[in-house]
C-alpha positions in Angstrom: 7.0 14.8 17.2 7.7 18.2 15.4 10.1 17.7 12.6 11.8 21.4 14.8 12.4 19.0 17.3 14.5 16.5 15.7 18.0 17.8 15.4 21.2 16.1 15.3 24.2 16.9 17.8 25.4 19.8 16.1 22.1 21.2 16.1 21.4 20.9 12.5 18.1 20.4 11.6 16.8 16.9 10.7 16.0 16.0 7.0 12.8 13.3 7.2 14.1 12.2 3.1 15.4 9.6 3.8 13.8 7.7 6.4 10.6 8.7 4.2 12.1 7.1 0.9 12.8 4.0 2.6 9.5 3.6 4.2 8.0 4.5 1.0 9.7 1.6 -0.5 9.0 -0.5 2.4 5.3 0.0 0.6 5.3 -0.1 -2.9 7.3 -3.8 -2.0 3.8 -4.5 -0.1 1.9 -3.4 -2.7 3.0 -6.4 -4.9 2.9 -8.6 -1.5 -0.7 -8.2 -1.2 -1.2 -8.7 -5.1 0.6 -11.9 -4.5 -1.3 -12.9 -1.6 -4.8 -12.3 -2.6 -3.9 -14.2 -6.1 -2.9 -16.9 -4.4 -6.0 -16.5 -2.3 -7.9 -17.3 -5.4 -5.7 -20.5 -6.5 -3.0 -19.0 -8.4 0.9 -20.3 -7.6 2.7 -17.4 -5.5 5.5 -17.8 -8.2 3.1 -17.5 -11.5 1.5 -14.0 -9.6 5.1 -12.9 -9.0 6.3 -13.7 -12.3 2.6 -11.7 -13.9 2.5 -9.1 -11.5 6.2 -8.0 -12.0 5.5 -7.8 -15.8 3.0 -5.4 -15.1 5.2 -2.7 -13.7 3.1 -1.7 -11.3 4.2 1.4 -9.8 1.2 3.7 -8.6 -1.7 3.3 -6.0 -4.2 3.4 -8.6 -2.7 0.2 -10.7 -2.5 -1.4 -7.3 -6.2 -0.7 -6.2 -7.4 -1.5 -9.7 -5.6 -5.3 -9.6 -6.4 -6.0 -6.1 -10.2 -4.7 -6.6 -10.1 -7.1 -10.0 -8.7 -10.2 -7.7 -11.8 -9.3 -4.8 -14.1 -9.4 -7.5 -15.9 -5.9 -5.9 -14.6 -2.3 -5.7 -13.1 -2.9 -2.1 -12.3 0.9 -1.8 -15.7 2.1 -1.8 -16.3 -0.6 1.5 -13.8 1.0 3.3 -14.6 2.8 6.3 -13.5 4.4 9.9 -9.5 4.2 9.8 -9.9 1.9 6.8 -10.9 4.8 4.7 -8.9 6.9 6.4 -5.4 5.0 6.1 -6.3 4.5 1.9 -6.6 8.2 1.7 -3.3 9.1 3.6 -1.6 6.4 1.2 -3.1 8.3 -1.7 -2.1 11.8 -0.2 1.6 10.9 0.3 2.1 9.0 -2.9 1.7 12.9 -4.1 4.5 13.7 -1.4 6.2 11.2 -2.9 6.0 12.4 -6.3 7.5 15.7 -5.7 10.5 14.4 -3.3 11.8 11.6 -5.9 11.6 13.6 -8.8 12.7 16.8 -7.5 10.1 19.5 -9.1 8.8 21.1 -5.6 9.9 21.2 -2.2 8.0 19.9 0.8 7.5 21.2 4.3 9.5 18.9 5.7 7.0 18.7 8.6 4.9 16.9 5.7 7.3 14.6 5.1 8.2 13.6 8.6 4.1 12.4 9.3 4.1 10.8 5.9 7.4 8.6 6.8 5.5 7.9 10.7 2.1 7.0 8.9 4.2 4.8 6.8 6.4 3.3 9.3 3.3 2.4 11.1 0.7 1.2 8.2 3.2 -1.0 6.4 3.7 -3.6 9.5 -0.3 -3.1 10.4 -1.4 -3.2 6.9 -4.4 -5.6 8.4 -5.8 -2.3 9.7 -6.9 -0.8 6.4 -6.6 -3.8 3.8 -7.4 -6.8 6.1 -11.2 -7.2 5.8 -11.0 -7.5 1.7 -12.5 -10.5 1.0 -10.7 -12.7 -1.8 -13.4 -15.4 -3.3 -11.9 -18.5 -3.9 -14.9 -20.5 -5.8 -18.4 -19.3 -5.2 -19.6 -19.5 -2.0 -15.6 -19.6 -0.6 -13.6 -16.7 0.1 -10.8 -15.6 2.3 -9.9 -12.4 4.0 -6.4 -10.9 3.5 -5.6 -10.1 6.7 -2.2 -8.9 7.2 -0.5 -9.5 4.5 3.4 -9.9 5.9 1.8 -12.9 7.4 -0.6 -14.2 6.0 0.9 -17.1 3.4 1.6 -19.9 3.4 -0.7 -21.0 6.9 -3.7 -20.3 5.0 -2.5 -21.0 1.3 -1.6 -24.3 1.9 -4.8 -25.4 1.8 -6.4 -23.3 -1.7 -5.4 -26.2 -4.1 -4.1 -24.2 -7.7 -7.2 -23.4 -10.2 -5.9 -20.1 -11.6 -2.9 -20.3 -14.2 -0.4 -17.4 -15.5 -2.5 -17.1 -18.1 -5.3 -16.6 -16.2 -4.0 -14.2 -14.2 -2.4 -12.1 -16.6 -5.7 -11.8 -18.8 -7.8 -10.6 -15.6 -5.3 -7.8 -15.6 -5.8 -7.0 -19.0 -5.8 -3.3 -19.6 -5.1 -2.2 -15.7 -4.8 1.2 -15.1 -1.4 2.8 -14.9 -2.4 6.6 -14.2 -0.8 8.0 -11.1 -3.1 10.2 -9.2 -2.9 13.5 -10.1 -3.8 16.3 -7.7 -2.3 19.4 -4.9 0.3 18.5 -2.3 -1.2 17.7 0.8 -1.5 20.6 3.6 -0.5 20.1 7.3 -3.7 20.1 8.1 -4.5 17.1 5.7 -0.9 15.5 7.4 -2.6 15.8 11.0 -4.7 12.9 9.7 -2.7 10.3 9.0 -2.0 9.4 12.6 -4.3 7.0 12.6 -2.2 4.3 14.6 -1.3 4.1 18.3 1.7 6.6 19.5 4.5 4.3 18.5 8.3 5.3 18.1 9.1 8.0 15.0 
């Protein structure tokens, strides 16, 4: 759907902020869900990962990818393929859209910001799609996929009896990165590639 078509009744045109801003949130909250998950994938309590995780602050995709790919035990990213790949680049790409909207310094084609807030509306419920086949080891030999994370404790959590502490947890995420990516607003033709997902409702 063109962001030209969207237009209230008295035919102003439709500003994608919002919805986008709230569907970006929607993520970053996921973001520390799947941390959460995948530690308690390798036997730490789901209140000790909150409790470590939330100290870390972690507020870009690159601290995210850099914990989750220190949890897998292998650099996940570079695994990813098909829709996979293409769903982590569109995060990557739109946490620059994001950027720009939140603090303000550029404008964005709002036609930009309108696929960013549809990728997002769709990737966050069918996160599975892109993070689902990282495999979390457990003890040699043992390991679990994510899967969809909204979904995916405590059926399967239940039965990882606890080997990882806070402590342990927090000193495998010694030193995690904190840099936010750094590079051009994405074009409209980069935005075209984010609809990865079935047609769904904007």
């Amino acid at each position: 759907m063109r962001c030209a078509d969207l237009a209230d009744k008295e035919g102003e045109a439709f500003d994608p902020f919002a919805p986008f801003a709230l569907r970006w949130i929607a993520w970053e909250a996921l973001r520390t869900r799947m941390l959460v998950v995948a530690a308690r994938l390798r036997g730490c309590r789901m209140e000790d990962a909150y409790r470590v995780i939330g100290a870390l602050r972690i507020s870009s995709n690159n601290a995210f990818a850099d914990c989750l790919g220190r949890l897998a035990g292998y650099k996940w990213r570079a695994k990813l393929r098909g829709e996979a790949a293409k769903g982590w680049l569109a995060f990557r790409q739109i946490e620059i859209v994001r950027h720009r909207l939140f603090h303000g310094y550029k404008t964005v084609n709002p036609a930009i910001t309108s696929a960013a807030s549809r990728f997002l509306s769709r990737a966050v419920p069918n996160n599975e799609m892109i993070f689902g086949e990282i495999s979390i080891e457990y003890v040699e030999g043992v390991s679990n996929q994510i899967g969809n994370a909204l979904k995916r404790y405590p059926s399967a959590g239940k039965k990882i009896p606890i080997i990882m502490s806070a402590a342990d947890l927090q000193n495998l995420f010694a030193d995690t990165s904190i840099s936010e990516a750094k590079s051009k607003l994405p074009s409209l033709k980069d935005a075209e590639l984010w609809d990865i997902f079935d047609t769904s409702p904007f």
